[in-house]
Each structure stands twice: as C-alpha cells, then as structure tokens.
C-alpha positions as CSV (number, residue, x, y, z in Angstrom):
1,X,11.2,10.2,8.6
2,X,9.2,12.9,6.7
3,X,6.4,10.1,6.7
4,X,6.2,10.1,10.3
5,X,3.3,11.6,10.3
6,X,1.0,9.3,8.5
7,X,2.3,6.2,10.3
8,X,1.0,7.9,13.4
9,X,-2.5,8.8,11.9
10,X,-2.8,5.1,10.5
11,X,-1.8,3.5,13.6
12,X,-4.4,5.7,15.7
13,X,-6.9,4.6,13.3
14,X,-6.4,0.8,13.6
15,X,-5.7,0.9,17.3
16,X,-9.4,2.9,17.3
17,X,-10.6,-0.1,15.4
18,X,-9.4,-2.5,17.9
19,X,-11.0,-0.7,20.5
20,X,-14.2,-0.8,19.4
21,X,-14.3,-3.6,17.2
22,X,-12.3,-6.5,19.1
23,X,-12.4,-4.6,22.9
24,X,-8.9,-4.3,22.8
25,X,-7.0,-1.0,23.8
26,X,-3.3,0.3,23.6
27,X,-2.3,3.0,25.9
28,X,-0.7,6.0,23.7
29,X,3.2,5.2,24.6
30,X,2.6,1.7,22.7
31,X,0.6,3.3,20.1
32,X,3.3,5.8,19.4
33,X,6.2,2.5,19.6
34,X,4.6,0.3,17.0
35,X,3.9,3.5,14.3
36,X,7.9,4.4,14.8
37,X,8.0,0.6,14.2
38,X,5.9,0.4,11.4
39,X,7.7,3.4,10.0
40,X,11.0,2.2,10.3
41,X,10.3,-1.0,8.5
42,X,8.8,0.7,6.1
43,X,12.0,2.6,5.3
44,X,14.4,-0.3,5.4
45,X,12.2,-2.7,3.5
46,X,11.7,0.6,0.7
47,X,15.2,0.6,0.5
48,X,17.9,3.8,-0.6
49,X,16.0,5.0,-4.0
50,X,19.0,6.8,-5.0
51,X,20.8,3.1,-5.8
52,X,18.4,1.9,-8.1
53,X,18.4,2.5,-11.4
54,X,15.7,2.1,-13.8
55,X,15.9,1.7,-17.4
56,X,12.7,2.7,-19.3
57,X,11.3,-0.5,-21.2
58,X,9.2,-0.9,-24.7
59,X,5.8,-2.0,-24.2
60,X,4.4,-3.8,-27.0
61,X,1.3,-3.0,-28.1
62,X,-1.6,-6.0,-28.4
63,X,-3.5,-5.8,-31.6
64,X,-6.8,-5.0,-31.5
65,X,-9.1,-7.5,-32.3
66,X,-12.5,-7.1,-33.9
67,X,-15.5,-8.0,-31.6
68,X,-18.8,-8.4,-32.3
69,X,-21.4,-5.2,-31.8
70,X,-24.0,-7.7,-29.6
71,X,-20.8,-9.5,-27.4
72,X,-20.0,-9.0,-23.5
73,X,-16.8,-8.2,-22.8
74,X,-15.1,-8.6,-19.7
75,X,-12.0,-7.2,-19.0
76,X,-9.6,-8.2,-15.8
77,X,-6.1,-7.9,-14.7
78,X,-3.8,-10.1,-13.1
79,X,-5.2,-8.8,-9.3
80,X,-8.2,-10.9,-9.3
C-alpha cells in the first residue's frame, strides 16, 4: 500500500470540505478508517497488473480533409 499516503491526504481534504462546507465533521480515527477503505478498494478493484496482458494495437490514421481558410472548427472527444 505504497499509495497509502495519498489516500490519507485526499481523504483529509474532503473531510476538511465537509467541515466547512456542509458542517459536518469526522473525528481522525474515522478519517483514517474510510482512507484505508478507500485505499483498499482501490487496490482490489485495480486488480493484479502482472495478469494482464496487453497486446499493442494499429491505429488507423483518419485522412485529412481539406477545410476552408474562413471555417470554424470545433473539435471534441467522446467525454463531452
């Protein structure tokens, strides 16, 4: 749990939040609890790296197409 570390910093940070943001505190022992938690979950759902294996994939290229000097572009990805 090398990670450890982090999990504790974030879960400081939104139990801060809480506090001043929704008047709601957590005493330290419960702070600590849900970051091991958190941590732990983290790991399981992540899985054992070593028993994956990845192949490396082509990725085909999309022709560029020729577009006007005066257009708009907008580009986007699937996150919106």
């Amino acid at each position: 749990m090398g990670d450890i570390f982090f999990w504790i910093i974030w879960i400081i940070w939104t139990a801060r939040n809480q506090r001043i943001f929704e008047s709601r505190s957590s005493t330290p022992t419960v702070v600590i609890s849900k970051a091991l938690s958190n941590a732990q979950e983290w790991i399981r759902a992540e899985g054992d790296p070593s028993s994956t294996q990845t192949t490396p994939t082509s990725i085909s290229q999309t022709p560029m197409i020729s577009i006007p000097p005066d257009t708009i572009v907008c580009n986007s990805d699937a996150a919106w």
